[in-house]
N, C-alpha and C positions, 0 to 999 in steps of 0.2 A: 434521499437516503432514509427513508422512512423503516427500513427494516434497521436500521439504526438506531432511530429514536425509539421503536421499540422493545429492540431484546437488549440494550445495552445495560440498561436497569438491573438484568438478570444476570449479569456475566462477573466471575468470579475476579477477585484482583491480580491482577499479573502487573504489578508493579517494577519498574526501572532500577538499575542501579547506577555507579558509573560507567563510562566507558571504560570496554573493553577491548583489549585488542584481538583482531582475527587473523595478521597476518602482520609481517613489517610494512611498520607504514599504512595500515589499514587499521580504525577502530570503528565499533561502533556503537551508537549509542540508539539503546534498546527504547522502543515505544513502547506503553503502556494500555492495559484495558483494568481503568479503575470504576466500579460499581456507581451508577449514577451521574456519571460523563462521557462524551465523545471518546473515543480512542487515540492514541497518536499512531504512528505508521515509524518504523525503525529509519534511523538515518545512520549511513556510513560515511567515515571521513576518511577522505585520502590525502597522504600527505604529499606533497609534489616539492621542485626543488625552489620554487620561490612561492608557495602558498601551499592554501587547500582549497580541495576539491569535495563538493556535500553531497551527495546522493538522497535528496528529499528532508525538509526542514521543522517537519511536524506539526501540529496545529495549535494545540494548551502554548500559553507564554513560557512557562516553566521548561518544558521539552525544546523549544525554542533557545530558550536561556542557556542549556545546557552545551549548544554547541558553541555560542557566543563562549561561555567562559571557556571551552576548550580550547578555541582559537586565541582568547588571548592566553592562558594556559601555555599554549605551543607555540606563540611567539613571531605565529604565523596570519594572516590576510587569506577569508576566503577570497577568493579569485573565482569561483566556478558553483552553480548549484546548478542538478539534475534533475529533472524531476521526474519521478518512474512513472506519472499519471496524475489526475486532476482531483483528485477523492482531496478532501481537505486536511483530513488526516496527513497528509504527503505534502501541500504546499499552502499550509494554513502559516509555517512560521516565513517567506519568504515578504511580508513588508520589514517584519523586524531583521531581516537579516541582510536587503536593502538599504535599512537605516542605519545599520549599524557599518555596511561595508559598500559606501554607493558608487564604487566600481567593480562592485560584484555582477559577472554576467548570466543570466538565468537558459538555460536550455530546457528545452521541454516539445513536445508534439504538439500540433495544430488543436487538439480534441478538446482542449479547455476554453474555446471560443463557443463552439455550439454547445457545450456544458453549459456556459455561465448564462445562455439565454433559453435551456431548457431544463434540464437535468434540474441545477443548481438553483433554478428560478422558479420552480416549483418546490423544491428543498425549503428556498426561503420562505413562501407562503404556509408551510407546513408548521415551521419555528413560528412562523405566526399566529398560526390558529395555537398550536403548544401554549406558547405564552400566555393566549389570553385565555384560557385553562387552568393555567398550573397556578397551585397555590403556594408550591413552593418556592421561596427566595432564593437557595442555591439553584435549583435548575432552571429556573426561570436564569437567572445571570446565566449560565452555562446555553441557553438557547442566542439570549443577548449577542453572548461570543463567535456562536457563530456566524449570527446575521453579519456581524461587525468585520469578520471572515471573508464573506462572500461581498459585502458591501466595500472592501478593498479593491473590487474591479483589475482596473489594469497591471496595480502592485503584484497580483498572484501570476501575469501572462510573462511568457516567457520573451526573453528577449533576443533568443535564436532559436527562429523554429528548427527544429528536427524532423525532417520531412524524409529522408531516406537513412540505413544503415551506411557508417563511415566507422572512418578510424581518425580520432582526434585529439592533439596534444593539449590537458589543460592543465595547469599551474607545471608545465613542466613533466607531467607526467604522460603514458600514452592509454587511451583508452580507445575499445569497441565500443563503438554506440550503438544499441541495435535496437529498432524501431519495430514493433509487432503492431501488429494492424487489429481491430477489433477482437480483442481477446478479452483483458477484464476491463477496458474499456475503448474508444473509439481508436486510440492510438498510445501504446503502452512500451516504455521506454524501458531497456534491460542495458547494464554497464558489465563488461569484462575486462577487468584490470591486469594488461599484457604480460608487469612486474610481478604480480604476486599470485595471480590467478585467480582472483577473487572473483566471482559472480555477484554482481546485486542485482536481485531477479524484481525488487518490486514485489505488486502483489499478484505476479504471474506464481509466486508460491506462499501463499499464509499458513498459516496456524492458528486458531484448533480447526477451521476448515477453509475451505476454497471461500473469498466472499465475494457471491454472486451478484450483487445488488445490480449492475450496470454490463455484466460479461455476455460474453457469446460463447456459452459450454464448451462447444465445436471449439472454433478457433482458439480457446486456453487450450486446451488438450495439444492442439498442435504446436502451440506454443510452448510448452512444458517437452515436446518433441524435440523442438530447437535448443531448447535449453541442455538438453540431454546430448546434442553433439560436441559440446564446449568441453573442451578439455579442461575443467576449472577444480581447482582445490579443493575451495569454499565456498556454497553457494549461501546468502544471506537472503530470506526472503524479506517480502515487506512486515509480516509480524509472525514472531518468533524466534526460535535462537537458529544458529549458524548450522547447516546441515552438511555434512560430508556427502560423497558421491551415491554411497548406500542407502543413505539415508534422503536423501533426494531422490532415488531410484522409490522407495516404498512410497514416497508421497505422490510420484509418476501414476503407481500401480492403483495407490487407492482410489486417483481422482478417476482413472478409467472405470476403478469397478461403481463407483460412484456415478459416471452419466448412464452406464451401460445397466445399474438396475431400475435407475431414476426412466428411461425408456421402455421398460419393460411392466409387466402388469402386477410385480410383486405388491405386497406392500411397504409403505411410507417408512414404518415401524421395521421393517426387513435392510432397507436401503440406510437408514441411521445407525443400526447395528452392524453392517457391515462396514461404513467409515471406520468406526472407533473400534471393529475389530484389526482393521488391516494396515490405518494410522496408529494404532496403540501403542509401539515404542517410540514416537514421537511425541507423545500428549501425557502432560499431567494428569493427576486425578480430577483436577478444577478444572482442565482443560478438557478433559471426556464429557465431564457434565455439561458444561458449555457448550459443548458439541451438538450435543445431543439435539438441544433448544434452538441453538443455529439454524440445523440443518433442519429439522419441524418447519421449519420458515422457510429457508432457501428451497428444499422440493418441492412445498404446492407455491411459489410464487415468482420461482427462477425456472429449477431442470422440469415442473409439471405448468408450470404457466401459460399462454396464450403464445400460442406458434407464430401470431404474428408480430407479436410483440418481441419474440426471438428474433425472428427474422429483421427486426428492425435494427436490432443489436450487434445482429453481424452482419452488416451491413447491407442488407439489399433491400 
């Protein structure tokens, strides 16, 4: 995740608050992008009739923390955590929420096995070389965290693979599981919530932009397709706020215009201004600027990158 340790420095604070609710029986509790640390990834809780259900547990202890005291809060026992993909951000808090719940069952896609011995295993070496670099005391702790992360091994693996699209009861409630294959990462997990219509799409939808580090452009796009036939209310992405059907239709629109100028011979400086024209009533003012700097990164080193290294990504 090296385009992490780099522009994270740069990115404005979009700070959490508490949970909020998105639907009955659904809340959730918003990740963070604070200046000069990792990000967290949004978690949603469902409430079922003898527990809950977590949709990604986030990575900082504090974001973690957050759904611990909601659960005892609500009086209820996770029963169930989902996990939308492998990114740490998304399943950085599942030892502490193993500890804290150790019949909690973990669901997740096969794709965090070859992650934690490639992807993740050179992440770690990177936090390495960082460290012995930095002269700073908080970030240096902050790379610490994540080694300490990744160096959880089996605590982060899921404990029912999710190998195909089902429909399944957890704490009592009914859910669609639906499993995309190499999209924004090797196997990328999206939840529809039968009772409320809720979508958690994961980071099959982010904000301030698509994040490419580990995707296969192509198959997001078609996966952002899938997402579009789902009769759903609310669709929650992995970071940012809850988006209505319209509003998830412009972020549709802009990601296509987004691979479709990133292929073409415009330029870099053309293709960044046309995100943040066509995303602009979805984005902040700190979130346009953010943008901006993202996507500077993601087109020469994702959509203009080394074709074979695309093609590795989706999978062939």
């Amino acid at each position: 995740m090296k385009v992490v340790l780099m522009l994270v420095l740069g990115m404005a604070a979009f700070v959490a608050t508490a949970a909020e609710t998105v639907a009955p029986g659904v809340d959730l509790i918003r990740g963070t992008f604070v200046p000069g640390r990792q990000p967290d990834g949004n978690s949603v809780v469902f409430r079922g009739t003898d527990g809950l259900v977590v949709m990604d547990t986030g990575r900082h202890a504090e974001h973690t923390q957050r759904i611990l005291d909601y659960a005892q809060a609500a009086a209820l026992p996770i029963k169930a955590v989902v996990n939308s993909h492998w990114h740490l951000d998304h399943i950085g808090g599942n030892p502490r929420v193993r500890a804290a719940y150790p019949g909690v069952q973990i669901y997740a896609s096969a794709a965090i096995y070859d992650a934690m011995h490639g992807f993740l295993a050179n992440y770690r070496k990177q936090l390495e070389g960082a460290l012995a670099e930095s002269k700073d005391d908080v970030q240096k702790q902050g790379w610490r965290d994540e080694i300490a992360i990744i160096d959880s091994g089996k605590a982060l693996y899921p404990d029912i693979v999710i190998d195909k699209s089902q429909i399944r009861r957890l704490a009592g409630r009914e859910f669609q599981i639906h499993l995309q294959s190499h999209a924004v990462t090797a196997g990328d997990i999206w939840l529809f919530d039968t009772t409320s219509r809720v979508l958690a799409a994961g980071d099959l939808v982010t904000l301030p932009v698509p994040f490419l580090d580990t995707a296969c452009p192509a198959h997001w796009r078609e996966a952002l397709d899938n997402l579009a036939h789902r009769r759903f209310s609310v669709l929650i992405p992995g970071h940012g706020a809850p988006m209505s059907r319209t509003q998830f239709e412009t972020y549709r629109h802009a990601y296509t215009n987004l691979l479709g100028c990133a292929a073409s011979d415009l330029p870099k400086a053309t293709c960044i201004d046309g995100w943040t024209r066509d995303a602009q009533s979805l984005l902040t003012d700190a979130e346009s600027k953010s943008a901006k700097s993202l996507l500077d990164y993601y087109i020469d080193n994702s959509l203009r990158a080394d074709p074979a290294n695309t093609q590795k990504l989706c999978g062939a």
